[in-house]
C-alpha positions in Angstrom: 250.7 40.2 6.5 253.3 38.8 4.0 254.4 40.7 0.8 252.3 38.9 -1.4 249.3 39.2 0.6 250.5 43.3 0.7 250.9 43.3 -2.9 247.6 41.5 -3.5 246.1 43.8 -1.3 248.0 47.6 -3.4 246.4 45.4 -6.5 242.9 45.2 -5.5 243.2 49.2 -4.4 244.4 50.4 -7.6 241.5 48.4 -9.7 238.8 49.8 -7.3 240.3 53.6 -7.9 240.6 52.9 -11.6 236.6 51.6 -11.1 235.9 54.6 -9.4 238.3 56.5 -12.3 235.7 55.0 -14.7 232.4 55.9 -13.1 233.1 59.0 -12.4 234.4 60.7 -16.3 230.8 62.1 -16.3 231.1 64.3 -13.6 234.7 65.6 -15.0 233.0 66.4 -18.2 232.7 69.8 -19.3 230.0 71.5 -18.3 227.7 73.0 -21.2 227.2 76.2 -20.8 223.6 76.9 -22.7 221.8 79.8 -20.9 218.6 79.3 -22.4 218.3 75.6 -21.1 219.5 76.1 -17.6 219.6 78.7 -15.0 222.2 80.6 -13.5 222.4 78.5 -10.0 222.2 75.3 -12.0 225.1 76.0 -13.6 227.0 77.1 -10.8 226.4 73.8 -9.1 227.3 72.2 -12.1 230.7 74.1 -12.3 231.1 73.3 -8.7 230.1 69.8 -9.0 232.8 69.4 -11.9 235.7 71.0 -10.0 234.9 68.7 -7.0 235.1 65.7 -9.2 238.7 67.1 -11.1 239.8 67.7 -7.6 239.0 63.9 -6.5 240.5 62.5 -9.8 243.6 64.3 -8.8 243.8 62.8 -5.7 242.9 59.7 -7.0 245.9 59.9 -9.4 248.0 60.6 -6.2 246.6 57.5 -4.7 247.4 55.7 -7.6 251.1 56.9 -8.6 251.9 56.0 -4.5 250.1 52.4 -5.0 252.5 52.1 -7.8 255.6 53.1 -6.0 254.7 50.3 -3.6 254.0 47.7 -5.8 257.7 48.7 -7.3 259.4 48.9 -3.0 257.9 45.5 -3.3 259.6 43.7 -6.1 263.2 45.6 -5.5 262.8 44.5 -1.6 262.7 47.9 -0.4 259.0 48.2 0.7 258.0 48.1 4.3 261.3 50.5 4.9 260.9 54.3 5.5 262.4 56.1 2.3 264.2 59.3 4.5 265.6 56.9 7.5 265.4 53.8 6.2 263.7 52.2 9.3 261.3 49.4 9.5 257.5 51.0 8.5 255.0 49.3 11.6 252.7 46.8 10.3 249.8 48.8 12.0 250.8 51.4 9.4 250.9 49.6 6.9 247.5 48.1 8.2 246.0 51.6 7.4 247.7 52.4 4.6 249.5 50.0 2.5 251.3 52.6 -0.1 252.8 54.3 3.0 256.1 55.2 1.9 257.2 56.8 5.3 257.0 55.8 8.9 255.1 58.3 11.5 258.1 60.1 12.4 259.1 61.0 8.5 256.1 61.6 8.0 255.1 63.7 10.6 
């Protein structure tokens, strides 16, 4: 795969995370607490609902700060290369996951 079909391929990931972003604010929102309108195990799955969605955001915002970081290895030359040995990444890594910043080895 070239480095601009790479890059358009880190593009189209970060707009369907910031989609997903975006669809799922709801979820994230506070959780009213009125304990005349809803009973205790409702709002214990609603609690639990909301700190599964915080927890997803924040790995979404991991996703989305390593996307970056690629998109950036890509326009200073460096992207493809392991950051801790400086060895070629595979393309079959890549392949799974284009942000990879590190090859197996580093990274295992």
């Amino acid at each position: 795969m070239t480095l601009a079909e790479r890059k358009t391929q880190l593009l189209k990931l970060k707009e369907d995370l910031n989609d997903l972003r975006e669809m799922s604010e709801d979820a994230r929102a506070p959780v009213i607490l009125d304990q005349q309108s809803v009973g205790r195990l409702s709002r214990m799955d609603a609690l639990q609902g909301q700190a599964m969605a915080e927890a997803t955001e924040r790995q979404r915002q991991a996703d989305l700060v390593r996307i970056e970081n690629a998109l950036r290895r890509i326009e200073t030359g460096d992207y493809g290369f392991c950051l801790e040995c400086e060895e070629e990444i595979p393309e079959k890594r890549l392949d799974i996951d284009p942000a990879a910043a590190l090859c197996v080895r580093c990274a295992g």
